[in-house]
TIMI-2910 file (N, C-alpha, C, CB; in pm, 1 decimal, decimal comma, always signed):
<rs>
+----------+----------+----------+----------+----------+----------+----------+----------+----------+----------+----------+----------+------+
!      n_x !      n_y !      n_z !     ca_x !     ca_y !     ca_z !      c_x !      c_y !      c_z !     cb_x !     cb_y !     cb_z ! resn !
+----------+----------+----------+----------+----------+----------+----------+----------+----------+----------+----------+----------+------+
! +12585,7 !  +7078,2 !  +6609,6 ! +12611,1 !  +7169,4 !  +6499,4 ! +12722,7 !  +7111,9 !  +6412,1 ! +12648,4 !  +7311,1 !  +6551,8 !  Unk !
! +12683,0 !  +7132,9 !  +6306,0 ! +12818,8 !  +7041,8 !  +6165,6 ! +12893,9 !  +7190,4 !  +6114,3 ! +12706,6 !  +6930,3 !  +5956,2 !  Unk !
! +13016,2 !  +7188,3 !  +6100,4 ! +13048,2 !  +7281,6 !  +6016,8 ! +13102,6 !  +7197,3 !  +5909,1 ! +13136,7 !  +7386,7 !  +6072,8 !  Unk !
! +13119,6 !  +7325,2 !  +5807,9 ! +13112,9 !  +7261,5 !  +5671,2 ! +13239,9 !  +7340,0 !  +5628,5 ! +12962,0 !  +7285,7 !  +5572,4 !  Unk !
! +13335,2 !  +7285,7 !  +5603,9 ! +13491,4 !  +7376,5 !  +5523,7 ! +13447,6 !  +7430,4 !  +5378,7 ! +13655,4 !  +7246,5 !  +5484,2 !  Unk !
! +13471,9 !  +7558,0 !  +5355,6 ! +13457,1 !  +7586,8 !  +5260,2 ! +13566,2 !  +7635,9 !  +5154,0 ! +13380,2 !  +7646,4 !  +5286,0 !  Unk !
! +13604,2 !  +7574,6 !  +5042,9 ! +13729,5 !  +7568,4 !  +4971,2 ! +13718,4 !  +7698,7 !  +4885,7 ! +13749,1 !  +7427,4 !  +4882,1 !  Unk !
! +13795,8 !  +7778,7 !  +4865,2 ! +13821,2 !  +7858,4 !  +4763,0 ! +13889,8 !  +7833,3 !  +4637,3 ! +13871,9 !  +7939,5 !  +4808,6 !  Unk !
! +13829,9 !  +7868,9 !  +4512,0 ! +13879,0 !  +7841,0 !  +4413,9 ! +13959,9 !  +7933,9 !  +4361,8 ! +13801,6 !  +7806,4 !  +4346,7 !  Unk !
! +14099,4 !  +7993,8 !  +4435,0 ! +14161,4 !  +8094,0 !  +4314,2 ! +14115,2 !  +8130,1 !  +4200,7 ! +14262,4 !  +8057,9 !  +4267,0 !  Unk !
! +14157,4 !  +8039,6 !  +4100,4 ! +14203,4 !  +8048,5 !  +4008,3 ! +14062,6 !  +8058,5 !  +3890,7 ! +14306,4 !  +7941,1 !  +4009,5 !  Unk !
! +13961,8 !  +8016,7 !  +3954,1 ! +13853,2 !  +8042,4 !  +3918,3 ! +13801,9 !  +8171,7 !  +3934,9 ! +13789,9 !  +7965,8 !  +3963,1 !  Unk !
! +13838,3 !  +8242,6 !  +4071,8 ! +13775,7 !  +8386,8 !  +4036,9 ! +13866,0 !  +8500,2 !  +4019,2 ! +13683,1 !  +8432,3 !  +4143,8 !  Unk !
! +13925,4 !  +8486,5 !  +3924,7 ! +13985,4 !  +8589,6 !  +3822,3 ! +13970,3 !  +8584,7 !  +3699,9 ! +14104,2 !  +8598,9 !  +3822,9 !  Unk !
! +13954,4 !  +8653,8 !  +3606,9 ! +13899,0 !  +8697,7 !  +3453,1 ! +14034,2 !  +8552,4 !  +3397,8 ! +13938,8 !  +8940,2 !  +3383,4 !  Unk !
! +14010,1 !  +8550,4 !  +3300,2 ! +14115,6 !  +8479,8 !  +3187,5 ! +14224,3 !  +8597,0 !  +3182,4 ! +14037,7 !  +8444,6 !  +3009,4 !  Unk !
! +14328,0 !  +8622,1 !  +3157,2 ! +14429,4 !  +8696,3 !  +3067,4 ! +14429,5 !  +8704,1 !  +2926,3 ! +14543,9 !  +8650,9 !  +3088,2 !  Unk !
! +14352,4 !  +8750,7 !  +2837,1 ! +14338,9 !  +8736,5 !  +2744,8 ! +14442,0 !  +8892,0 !  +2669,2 ! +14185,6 !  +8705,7 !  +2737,0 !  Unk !
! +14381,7 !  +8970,1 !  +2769,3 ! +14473,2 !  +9104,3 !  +2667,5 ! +14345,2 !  +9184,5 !  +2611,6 ! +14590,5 !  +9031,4 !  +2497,1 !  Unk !
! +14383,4 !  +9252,0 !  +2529,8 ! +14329,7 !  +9372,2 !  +2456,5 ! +14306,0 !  +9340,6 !  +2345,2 ! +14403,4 !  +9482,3 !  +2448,5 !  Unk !
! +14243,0 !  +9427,7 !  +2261,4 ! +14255,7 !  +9467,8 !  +2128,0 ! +14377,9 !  +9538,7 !  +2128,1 ! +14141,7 !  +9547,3 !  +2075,5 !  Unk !
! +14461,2 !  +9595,2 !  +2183,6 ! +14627,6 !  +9614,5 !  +2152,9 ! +14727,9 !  +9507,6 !  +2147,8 ! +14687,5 !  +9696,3 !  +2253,1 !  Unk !
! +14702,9 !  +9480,5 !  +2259,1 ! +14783,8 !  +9339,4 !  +2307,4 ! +14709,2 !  +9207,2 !  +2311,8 ! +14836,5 !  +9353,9 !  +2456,0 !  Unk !
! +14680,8 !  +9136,6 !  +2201,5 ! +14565,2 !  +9030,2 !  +2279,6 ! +14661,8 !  +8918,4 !  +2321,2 ! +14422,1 !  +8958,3 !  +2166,3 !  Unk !
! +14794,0 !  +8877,7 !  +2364,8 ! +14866,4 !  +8837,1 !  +2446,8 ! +14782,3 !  +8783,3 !  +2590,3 ! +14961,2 !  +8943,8 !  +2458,3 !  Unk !
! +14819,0 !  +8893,0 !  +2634,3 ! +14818,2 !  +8907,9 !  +2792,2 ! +14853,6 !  +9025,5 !  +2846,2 ! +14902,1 !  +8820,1 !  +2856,2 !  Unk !
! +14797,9 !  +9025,5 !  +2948,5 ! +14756,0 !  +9181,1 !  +3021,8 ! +14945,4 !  +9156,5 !  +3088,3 ! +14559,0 !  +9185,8 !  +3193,1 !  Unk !
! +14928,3 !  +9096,8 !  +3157,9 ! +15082,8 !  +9060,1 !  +3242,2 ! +15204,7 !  +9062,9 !  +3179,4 ! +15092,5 !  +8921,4 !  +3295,4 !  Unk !
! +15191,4 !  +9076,0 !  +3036,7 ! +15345,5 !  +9128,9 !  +2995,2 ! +15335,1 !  +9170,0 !  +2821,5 ! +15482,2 !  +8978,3 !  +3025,5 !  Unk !
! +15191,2 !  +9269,3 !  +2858,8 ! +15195,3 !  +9378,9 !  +2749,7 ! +15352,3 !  +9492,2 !  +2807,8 ! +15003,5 !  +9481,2 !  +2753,9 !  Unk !
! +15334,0 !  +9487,4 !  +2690,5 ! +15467,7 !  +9602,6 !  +2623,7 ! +15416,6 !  +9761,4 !  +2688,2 ! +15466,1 !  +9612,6 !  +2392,7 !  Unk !
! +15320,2 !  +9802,8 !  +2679,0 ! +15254,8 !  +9925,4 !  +2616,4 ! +15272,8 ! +10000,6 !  +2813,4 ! +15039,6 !  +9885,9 !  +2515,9 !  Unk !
! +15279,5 ! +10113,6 !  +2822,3 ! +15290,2 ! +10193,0 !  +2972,9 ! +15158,6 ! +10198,0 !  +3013,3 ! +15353,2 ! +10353,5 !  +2975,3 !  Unk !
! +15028,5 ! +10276,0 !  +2921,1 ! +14933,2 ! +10284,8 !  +2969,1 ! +14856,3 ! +10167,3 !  +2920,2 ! +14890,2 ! +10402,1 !  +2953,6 !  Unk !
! +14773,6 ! +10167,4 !  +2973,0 ! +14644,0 ! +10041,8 !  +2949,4 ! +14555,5 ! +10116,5 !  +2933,4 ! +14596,2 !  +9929,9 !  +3066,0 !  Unk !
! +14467,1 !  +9999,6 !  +2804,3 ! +14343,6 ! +10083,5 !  +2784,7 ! +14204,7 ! +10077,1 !  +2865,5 ! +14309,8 ! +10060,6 !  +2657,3 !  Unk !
! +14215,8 !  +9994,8 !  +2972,0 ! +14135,0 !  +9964,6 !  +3069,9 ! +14125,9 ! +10098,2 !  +3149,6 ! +14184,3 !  +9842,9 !  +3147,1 !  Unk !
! +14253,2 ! +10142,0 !  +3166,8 ! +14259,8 ! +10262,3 !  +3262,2 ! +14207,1 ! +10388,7 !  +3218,8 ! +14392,7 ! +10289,9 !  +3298,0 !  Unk !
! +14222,6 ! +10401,5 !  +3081,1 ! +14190,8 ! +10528,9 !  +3008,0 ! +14100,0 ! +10522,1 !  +2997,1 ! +14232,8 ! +10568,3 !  +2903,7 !  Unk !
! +13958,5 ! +10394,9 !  +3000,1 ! +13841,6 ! +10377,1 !  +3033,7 ! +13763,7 ! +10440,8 !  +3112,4 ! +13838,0 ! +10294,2 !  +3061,8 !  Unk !
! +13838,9 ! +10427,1 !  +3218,4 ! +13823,2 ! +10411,3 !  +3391,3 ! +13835,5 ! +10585,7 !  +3380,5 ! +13982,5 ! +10296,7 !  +3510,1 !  Unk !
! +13915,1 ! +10604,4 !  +3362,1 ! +13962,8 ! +10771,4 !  +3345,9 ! +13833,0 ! +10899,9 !  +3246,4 ! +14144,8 ! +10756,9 !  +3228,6 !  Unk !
! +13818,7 ! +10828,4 !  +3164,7 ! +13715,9 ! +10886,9 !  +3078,9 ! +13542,2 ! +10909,5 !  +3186,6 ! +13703,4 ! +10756,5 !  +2926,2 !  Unk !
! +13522,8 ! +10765,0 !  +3284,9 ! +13409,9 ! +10744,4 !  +3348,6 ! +13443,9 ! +10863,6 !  +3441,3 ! +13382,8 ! +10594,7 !  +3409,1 !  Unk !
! +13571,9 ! +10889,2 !  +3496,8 ! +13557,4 ! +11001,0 !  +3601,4 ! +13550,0 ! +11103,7 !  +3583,3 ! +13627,5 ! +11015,0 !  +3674,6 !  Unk !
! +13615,1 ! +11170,7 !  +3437,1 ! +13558,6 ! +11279,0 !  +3383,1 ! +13395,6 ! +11287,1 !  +3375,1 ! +13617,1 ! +11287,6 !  +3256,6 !  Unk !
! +13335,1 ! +11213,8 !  +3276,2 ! +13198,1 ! +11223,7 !  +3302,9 ! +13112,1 ! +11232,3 !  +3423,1 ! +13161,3 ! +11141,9 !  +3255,0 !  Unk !
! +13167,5 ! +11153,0 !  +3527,1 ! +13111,0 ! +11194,9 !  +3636,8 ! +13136,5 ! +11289,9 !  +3697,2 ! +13111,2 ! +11131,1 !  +3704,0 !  Unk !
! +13277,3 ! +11401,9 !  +3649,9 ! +13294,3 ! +11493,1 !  +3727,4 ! +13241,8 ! +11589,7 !  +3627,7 ! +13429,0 ! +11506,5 !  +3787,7 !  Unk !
! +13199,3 ! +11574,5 !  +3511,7 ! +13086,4 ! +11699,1 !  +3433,4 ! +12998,6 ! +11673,0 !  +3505,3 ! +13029,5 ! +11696,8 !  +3269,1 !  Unk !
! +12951,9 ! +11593,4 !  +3518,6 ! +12812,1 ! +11580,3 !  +3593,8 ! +12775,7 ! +11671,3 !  +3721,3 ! +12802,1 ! +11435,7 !  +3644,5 !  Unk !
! +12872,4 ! +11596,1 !  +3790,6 ! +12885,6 ! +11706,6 !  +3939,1 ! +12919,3 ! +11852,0 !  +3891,0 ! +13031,5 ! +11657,9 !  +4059,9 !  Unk !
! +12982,5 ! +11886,3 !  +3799,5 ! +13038,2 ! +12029,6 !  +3748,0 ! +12899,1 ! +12096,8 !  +3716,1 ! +13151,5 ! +12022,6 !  +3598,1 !  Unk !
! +12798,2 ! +12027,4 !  +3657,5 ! +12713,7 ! +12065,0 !  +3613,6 ! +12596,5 ! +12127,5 !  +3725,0 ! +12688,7 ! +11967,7 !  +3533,5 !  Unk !
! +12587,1 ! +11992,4 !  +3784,9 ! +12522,5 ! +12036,1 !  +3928,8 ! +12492,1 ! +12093,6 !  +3987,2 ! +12535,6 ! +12033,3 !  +3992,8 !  Unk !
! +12638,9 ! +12139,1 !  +4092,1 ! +12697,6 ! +12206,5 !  +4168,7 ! +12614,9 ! +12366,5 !  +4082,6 ! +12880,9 ! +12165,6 !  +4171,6 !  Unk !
! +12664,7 ! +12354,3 !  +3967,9 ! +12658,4 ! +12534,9 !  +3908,4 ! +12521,1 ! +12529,2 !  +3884,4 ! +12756,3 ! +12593,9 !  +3742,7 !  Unk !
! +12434,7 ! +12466,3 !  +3906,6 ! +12288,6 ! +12486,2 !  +3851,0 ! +12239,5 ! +12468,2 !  +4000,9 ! +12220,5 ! +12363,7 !  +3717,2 !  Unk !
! +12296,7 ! +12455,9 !  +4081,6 ! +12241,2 ! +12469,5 !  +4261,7 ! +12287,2 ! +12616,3 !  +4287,9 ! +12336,8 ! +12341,1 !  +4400,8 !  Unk !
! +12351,7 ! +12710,8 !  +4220,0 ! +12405,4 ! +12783,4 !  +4224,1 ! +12538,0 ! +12880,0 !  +4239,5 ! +12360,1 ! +12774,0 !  +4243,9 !  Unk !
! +12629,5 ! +12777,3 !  +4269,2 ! +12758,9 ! +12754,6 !  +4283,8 ! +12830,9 ! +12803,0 !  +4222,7 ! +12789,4 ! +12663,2 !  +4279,1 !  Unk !
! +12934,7 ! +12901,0 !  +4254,9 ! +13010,4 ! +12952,4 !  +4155,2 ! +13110,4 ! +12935,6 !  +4077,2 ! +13032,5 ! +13014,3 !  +4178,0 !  Unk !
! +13158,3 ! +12958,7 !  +3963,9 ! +13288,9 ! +12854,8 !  +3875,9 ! +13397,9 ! +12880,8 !  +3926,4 ! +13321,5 ! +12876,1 !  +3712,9 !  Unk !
! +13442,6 ! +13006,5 !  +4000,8 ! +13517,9 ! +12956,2 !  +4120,1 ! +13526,1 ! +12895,3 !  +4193,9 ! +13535,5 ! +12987,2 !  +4172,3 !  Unk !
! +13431,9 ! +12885,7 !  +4250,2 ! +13403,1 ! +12811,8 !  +4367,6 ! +13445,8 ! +12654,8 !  +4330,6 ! +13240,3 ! +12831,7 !  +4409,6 !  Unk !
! +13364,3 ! +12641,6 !  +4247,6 ! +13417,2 ! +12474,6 !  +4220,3 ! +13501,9 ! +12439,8 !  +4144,4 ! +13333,1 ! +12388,5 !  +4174,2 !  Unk !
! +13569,8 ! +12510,4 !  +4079,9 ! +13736,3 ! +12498,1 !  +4077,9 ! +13825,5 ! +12481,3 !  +4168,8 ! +13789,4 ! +12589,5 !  +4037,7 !  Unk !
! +13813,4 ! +12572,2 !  +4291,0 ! +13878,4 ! +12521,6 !  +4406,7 ! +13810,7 ! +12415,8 !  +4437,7 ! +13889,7 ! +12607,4 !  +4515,8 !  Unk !
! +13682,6 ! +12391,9 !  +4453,2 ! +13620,6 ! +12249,6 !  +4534,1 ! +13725,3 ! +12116,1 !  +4434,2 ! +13383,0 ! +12227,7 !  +4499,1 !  Unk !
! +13679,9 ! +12105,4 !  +4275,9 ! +13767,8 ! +12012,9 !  +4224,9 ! +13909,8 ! +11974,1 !  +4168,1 ! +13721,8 ! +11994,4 !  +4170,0 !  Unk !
! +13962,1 ! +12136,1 !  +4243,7 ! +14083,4 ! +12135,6 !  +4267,7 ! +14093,9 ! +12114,6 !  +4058,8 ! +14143,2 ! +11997,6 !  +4409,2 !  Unk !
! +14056,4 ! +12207,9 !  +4017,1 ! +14041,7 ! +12257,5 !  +3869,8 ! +14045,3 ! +12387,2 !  +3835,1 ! +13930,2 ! +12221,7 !  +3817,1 !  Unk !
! +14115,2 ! +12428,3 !  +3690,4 ! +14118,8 ! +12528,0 !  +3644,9 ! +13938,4 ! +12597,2 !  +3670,1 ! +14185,4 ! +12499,9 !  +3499,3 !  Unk !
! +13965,7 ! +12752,9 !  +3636,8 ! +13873,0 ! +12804,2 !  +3616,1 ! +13824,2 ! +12775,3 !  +3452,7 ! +13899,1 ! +12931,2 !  +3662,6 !  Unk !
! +13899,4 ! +12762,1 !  +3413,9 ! +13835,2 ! +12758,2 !  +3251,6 ! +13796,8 ! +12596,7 !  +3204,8 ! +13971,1 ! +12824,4 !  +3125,2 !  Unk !
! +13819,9 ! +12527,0 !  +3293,1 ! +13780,4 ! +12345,5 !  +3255,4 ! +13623,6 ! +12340,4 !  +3299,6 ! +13890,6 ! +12200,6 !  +3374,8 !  Unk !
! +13620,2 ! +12457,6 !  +3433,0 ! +13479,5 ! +12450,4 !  +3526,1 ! +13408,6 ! +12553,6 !  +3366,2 ! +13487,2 ! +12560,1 !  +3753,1 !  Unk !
! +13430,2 ! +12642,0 !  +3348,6 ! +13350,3 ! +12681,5 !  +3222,6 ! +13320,7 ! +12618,5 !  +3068,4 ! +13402,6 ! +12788,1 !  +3198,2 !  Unk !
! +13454,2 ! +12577,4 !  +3074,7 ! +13448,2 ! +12511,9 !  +2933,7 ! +13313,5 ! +12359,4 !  +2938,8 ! +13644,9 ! +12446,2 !  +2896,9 !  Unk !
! +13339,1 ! +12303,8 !  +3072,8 ! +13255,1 ! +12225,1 !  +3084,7 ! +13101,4 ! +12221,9 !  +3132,4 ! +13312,2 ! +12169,5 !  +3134,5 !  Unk !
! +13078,5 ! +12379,9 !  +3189,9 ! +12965,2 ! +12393,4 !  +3211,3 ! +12886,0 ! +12420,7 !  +3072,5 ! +12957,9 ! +12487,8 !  +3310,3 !  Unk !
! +12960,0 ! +12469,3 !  +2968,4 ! +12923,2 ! +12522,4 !  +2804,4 ! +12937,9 ! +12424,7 !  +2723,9 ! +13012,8 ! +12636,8 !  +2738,3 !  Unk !
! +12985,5 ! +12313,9 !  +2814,4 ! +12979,3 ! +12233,3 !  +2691,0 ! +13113,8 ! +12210,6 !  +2566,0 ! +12860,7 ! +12301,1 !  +2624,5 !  Unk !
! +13193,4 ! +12291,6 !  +2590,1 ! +13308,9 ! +12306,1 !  +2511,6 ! +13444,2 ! +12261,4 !  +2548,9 ! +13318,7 ! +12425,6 !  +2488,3 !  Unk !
! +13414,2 ! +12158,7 !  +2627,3 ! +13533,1 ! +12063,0 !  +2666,5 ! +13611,3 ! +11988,4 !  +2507,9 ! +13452,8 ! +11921,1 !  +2782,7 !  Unk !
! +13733,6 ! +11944,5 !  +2518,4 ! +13747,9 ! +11839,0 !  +2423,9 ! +13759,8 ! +11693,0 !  +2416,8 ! +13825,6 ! +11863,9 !  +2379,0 !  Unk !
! +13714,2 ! +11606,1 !  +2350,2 ! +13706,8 ! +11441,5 !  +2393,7 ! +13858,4 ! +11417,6 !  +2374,6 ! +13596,2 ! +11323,3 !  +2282,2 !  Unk !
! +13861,5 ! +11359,4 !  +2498,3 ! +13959,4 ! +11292,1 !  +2548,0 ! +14030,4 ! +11198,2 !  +2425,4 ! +13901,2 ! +11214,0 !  +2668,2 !  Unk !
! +14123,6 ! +11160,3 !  +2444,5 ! +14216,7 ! +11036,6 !  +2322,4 ! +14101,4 ! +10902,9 !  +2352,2 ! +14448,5 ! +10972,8 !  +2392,6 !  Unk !
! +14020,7 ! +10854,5 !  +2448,7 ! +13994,0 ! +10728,1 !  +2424,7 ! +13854,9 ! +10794,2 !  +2356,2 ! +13994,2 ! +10611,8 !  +2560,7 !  Unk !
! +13785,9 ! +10891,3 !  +2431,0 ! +13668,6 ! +10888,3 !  +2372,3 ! +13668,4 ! +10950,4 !  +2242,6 ! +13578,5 ! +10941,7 !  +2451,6 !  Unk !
! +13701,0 ! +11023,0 !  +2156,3 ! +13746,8 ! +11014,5 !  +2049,4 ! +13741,1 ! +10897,1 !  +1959,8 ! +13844,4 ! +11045,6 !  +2068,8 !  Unk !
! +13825,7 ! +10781,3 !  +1999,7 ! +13842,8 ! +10706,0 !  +1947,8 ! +13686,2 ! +10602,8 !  +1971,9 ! +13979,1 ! +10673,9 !  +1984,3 !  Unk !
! +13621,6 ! +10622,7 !  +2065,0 ! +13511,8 ! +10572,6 !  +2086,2 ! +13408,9 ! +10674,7 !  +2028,4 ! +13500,8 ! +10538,6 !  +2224,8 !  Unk !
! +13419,5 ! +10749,9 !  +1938,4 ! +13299,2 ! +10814,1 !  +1895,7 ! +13358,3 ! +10807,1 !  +1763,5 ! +13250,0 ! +10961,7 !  +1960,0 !  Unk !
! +13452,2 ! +10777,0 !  +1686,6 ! +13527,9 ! +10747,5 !  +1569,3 ! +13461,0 ! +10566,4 !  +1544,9 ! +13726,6 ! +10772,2 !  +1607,2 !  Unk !
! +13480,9 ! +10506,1 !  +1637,3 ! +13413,8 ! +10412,3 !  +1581,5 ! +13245,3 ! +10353,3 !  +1609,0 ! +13500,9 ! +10325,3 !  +1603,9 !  Unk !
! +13169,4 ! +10455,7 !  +1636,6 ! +13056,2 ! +10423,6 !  +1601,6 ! +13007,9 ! +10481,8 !  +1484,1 ! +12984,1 ! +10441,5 !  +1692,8 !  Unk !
+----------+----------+----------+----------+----------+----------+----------+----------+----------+----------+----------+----------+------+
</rs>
């Protein structure tokens, strides 16, 4: 039996540092507290938690009920079952520029 060493390339599997459209620097010593990667990331979990909000209340579930389940107001579980949530600062800005 041969074994074969297998080398890892660091530096190869990580993205470039290029930065943002805020910062196109570098991610590693932007100025700015939040990142817009995160507010991304943040926006996807809202949507997925309308989703489940939605769900849950159409299995029959009550808007109490899943307020305590997502550890959420009663009026975020309504506002979002109606549809009358408000877009967030990124998505906003992502429905501003299409």
């Amino acid at each position: 039996m041969t074994f074969v060493r297998l080398q890892r390339h660091v530096p190869d599997s990580f993205p470039p540092d290029v930065g943002c459209h805020w910062y196109p620097v570098s991610c590693l010593t932007c100025p700015f507290e939040d990142c817009i990667f995160d507010a991304q990331r943040g926006a996807e979990k809202r949507t997925e938690r309308s989703k489940r909000i939605k769900d849950l209340y159409s299995n029959g579930m009550t808007k109490l009920k899943i307020a305590k389940l997502e550890n959420i107001s009663y009026t975020t579980v309504n506002d979002t079952i109606h549809g009358r949530r408000k877009p967030t600062a990124s998505q906003a800005v992502t429905q501003a520029s299409q």
